[in-house]
LOVEX-424989 format. One record per residue (C-alpha): residue number from 1; x, y, z. Coordinates in Angstrom, 2 decimals. Example, Ala and Ser with C-alpha at 12.3 -4.5 7.8 and 13.67 -1.06 7.14 Angstrom:
BEGIN
n->1, c1->12.30, c2->-4.50, c3->7.80
n->2, c1->13.67, c2->-1.06, c3->7.14
This chain:
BEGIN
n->1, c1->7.56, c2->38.77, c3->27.41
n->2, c1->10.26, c2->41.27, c3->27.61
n->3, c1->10.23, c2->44.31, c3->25.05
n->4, c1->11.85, c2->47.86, c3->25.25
n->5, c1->9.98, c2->50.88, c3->26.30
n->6, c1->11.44, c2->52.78, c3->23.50
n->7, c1->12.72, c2->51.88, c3->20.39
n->8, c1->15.36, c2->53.90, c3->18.40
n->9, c1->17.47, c2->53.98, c3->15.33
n->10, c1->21.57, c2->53.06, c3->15.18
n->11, c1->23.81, c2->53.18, c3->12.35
n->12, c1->27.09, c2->51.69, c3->12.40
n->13, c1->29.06, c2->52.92, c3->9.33
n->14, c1->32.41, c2->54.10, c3->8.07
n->15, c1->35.94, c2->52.19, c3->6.94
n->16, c1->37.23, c2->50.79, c3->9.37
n->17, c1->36.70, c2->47.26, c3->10.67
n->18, c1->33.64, c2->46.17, c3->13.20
n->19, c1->30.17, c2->47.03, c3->12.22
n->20, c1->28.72, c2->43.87, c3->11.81
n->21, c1->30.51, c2->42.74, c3->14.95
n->22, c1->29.18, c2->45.37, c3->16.82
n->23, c1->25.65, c2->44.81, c3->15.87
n->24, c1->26.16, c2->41.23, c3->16.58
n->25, c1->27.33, c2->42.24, c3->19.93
n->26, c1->24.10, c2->44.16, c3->20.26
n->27, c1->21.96, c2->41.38, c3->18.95
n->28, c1->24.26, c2->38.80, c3->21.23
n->29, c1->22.97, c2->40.79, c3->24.56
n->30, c1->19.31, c2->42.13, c3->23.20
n->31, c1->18.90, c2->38.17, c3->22.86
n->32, c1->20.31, c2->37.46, c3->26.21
n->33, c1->17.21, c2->39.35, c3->27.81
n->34, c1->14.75, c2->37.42, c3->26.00
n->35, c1->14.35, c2->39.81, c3->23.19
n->36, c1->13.19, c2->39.12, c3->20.13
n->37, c1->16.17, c2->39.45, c3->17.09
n->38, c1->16.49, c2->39.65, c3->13.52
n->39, c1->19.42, c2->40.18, c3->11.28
n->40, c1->18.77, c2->40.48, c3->7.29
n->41, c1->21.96, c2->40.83, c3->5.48
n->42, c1->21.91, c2->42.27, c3->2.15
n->43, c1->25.42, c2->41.82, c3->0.48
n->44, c1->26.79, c2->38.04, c3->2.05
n->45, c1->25.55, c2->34.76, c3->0.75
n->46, c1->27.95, c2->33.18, c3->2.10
n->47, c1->27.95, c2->30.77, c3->5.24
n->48, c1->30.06, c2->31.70, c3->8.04
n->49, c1->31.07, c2->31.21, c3->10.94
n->50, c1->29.04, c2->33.40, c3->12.97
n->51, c1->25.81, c2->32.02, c3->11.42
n->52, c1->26.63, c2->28.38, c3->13.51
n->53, c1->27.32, c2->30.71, c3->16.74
n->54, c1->23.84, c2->32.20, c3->16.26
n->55, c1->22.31, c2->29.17, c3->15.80
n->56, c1->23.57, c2->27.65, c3->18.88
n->57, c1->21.99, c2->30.99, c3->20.49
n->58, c1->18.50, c2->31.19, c3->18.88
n->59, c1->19.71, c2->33.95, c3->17.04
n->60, c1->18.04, c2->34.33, c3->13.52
n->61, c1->20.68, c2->35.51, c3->10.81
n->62, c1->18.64, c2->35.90, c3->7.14
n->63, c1->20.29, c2->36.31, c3->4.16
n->64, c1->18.48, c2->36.27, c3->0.52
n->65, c1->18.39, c2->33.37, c3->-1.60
n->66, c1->17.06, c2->35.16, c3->-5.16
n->67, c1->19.36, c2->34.85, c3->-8.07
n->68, c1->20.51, c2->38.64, c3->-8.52
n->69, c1->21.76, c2->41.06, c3->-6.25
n->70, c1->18.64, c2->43.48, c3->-7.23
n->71, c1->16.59, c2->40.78, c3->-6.33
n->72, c1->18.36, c2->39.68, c3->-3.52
n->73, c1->18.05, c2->43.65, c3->-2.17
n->74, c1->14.29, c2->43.78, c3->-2.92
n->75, c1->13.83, c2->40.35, c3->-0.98
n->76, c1->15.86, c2->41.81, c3->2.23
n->77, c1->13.55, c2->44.93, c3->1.97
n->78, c1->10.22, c2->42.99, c3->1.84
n->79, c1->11.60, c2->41.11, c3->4.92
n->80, c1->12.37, c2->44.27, c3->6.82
n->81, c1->8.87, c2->45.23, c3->6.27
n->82, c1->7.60, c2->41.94, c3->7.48
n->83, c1->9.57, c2->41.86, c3->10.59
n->84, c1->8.39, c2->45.47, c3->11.35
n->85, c1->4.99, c2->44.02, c3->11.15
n->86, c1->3.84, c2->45.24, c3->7.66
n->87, c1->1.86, c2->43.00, c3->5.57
n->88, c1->3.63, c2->40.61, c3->3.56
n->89, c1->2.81, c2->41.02, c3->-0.06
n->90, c1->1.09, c2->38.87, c3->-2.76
n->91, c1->5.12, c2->37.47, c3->-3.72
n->92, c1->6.20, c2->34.58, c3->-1.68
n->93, c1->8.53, c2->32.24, c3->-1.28
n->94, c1->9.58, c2->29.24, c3->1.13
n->95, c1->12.62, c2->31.32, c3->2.63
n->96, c1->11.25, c2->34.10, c3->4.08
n->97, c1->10.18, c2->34.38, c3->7.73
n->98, c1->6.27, c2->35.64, c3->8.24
n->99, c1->6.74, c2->38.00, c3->11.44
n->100, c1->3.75, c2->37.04, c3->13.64
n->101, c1->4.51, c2->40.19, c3->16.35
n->102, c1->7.29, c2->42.94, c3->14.77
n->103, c1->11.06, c2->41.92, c3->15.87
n->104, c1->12.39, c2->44.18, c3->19.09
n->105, c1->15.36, c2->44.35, c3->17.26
n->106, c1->15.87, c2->44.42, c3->13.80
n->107, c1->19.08, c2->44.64, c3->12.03
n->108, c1->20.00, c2->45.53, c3->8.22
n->109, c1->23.85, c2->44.38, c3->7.56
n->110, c1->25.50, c2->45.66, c3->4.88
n->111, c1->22.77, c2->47.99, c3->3.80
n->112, c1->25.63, c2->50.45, c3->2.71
n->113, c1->26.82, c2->48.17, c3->0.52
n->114, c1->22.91, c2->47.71, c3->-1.13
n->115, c1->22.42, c2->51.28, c3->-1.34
n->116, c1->25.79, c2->51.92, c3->-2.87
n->117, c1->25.19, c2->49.90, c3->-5.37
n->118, c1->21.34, c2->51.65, c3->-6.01
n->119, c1->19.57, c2->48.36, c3->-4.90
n->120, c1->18.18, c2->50.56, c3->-2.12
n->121, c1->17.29, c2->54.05, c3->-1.57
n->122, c1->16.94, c2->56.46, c3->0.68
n->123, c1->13.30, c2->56.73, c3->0.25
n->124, c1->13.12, c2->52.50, c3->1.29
n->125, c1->14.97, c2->53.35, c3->4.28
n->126, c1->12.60, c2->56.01, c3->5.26
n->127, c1->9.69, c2->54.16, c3->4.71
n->128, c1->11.54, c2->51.51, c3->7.09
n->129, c1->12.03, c2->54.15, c3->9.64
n->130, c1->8.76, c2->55.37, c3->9.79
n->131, c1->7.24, c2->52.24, c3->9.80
n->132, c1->9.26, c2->50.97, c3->12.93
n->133, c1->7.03, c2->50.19, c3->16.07
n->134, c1->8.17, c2->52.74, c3->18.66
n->135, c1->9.14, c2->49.57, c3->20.88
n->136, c1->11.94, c2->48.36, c3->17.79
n->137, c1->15.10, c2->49.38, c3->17.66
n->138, c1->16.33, c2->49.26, c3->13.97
n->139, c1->20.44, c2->48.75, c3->13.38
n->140, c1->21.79, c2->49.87, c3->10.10
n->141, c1->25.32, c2->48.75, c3->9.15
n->142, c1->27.58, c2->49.31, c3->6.44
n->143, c1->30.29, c2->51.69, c3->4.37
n->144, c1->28.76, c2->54.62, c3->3.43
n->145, c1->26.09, c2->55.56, c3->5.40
n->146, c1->26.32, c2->58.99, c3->7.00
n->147, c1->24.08, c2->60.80, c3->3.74
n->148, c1->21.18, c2->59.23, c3->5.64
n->149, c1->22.49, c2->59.67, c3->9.49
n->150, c1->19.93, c2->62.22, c3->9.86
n->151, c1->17.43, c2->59.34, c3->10.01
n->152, c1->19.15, c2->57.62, c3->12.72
n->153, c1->19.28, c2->58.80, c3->16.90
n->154, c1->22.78, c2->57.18, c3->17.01
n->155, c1->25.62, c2->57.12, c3->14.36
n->156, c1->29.04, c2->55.74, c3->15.27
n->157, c1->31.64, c2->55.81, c3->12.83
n->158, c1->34.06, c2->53.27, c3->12.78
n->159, c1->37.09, c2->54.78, c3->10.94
n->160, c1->40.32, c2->52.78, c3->10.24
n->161, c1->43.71, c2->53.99, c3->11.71
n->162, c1->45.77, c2->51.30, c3->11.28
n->163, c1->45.30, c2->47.84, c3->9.45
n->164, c1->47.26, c2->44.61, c3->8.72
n->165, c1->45.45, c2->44.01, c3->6.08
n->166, c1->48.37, c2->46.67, c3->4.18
n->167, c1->51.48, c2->44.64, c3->5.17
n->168, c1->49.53, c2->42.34, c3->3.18
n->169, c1->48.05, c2->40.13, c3->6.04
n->170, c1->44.74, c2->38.13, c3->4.66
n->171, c1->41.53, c2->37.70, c3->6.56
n->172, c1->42.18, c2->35.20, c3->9.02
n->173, c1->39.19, c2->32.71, c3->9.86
n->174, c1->37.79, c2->33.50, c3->13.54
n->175, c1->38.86, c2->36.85, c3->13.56
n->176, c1->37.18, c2->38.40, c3->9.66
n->177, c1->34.93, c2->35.66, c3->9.10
């Protein structure tokens, strides 16, 4: 079974356009050498495109299924700390995945979004972080993120210089969802 030798931390934050895509593109080729993937994602409940591509791929894409968007946060949390190999706790539901080994990689999408919002502090991601097997490497996406950067060994910042969206061009399906 293939695993890395070492484990870090990425955050892929900021304005512009492309962090879940580029955490997909990570999970895309992670999964390509036979390692083992999970993406949560804290703020979309919606089905999309990419979730058929990842099927087709063995790629597990999780989102919550609890009635509010607190809850929905607190269930993506309690899944991160399953994947990372913590024990699940006494709550359970049909939905959630029981992590029998931690994930190699583990992803949190939108968890800028969550924390924005106060769904999710800074003290859950650190407990995340510390957690993390030193063979997992944990991917944190989302607006917002650079307050807790100094908990990550790589932060890129995608920042938006120019966007159709402002001549008033919608999202177009294939390309934004």
């Amino acid at each position: 079974m293939t695993r890395l030798d070492e484990g870090k931390v990425q955050i892929y934050t900021g304005d512009g356009k492309g962090k879940t895509t580029a955490a997909l593109g990570l999970a895309f080729r992670a999964s390509g050498y036979g390692l083992n993937v999970l993406m949560l994602q804290f703020a979309k409940k919606l089905h999309c495109a990419e979730h058929d591509a990842a099927d087709r791929f063995g790629l597990k894409i999780v989102q919550a299924t609890r009635d509010t968007p607190e809850a929905c946060a607190r269930q993506i949390i309690e899944l991160a700390h399953r994947a990372l190999g913590a024990p699940a706790s006494t709550e359970s539901d049909g939905a959630t995945p029981h992590a029998a080994e931690p994930v190699d990689v583990l992803i949190l999408d939108e968890l800028g979004e969550a924390m924005r919002r106060g769904f999710v502090t800074r003290q859950d991601v650190e407990e995340l972080v510390n957690e993390k097997p030193a063979t997992t490497e944990l991917v944190l996406t989302g607006r917002g993120l650079l307050p807790i950067a100094d908990l990550a060994d790589l932060v890129t910042e995608m920042r938006c210089e120019k966007h159709y969206f402002d001549e008033g061009l919608l999202a177009r399906k294939g390309i934004e969802y």
